[in-house]
C-alpha positions, 0 to 999 in steps of 0.5 A: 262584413259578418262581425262588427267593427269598430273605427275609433276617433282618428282611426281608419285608412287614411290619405292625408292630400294637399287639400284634405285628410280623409280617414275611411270609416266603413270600407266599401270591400266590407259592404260588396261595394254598396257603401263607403264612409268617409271622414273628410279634415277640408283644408283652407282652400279646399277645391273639389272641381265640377264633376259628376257620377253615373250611378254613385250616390254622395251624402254629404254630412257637414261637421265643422265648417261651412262647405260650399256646394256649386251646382248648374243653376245655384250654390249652397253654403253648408253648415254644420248639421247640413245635409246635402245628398247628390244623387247619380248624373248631378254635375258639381263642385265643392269649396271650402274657404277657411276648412273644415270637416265633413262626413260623406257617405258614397253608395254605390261608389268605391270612393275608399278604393279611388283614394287607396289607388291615388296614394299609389300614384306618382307624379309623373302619373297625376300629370298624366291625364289619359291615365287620370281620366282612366282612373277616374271613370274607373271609380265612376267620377266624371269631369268636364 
């Protein structure tokens, strides 16, 4: 990025999924694939299931809401002001009961990219799961 930029309030690329709303604040095409920040609306019944990431980095900023973040041996109830960061190789998962809002930051992570090449998709390509596995590792996400 060589000049400033500036997303307003309800502005960004946004991805509007069955469980949530995402809205990418900084693009990581704008910062040689270092950072990603997204804006994430979780909606009554958000589920984000076990995974984990090789090298990518998650900072999880809570907003609204309370998230629920299930790691091997505890869980964590987040509420706003909360900040949970989920270094590389950490395996877990996400609820959100009643919904929410959080801002998450992805470093070394294209997070931005995986849910631009998910709006592309079909599906008859979500219910193919070599494809899906592909995809995902393709943008460093990882499932049991």
């Amino acid at each position: 990025m060589r000049e400033k930029e500036i997303i307003r309030n309800g502005e960004g690329e946004n991805y509007n999924y069955s469980q949530d709303h995402c809205f990418v604040k900084l693009s990581s095409k704008n910062t040689n694939g270092e950072l990603c920040l997204v804006e994430d609306a979780l909606k009554p019944g958000f589920y984000l299931e076990r995974h984990h990431h090789k090298m990518m980095t998650e900072v999880f900023y809570i907003l609204e809401g309370e998230v629920d973040f299930i790691f091997d041996n505890e869980s964590i109830n987040a509420r706003p002001g909360d900040t949970i960061t989920i270094p590389p190789n950490v395996w877990h998962a996400a609820k959100c009961e009643k919904g929410g809002k959080m801002l998450t930051i992805f470093k070394n992570g294209q997070f931005d990219l995986y849910l631009e090449k998910l709006s592309k998709l079909s599906e008859k390509d979500f219910a193919d799961t070599a494809l899906m596995e592909s995809v995902s590792a393709e943008f460093d996400i990882y499932e049991e």
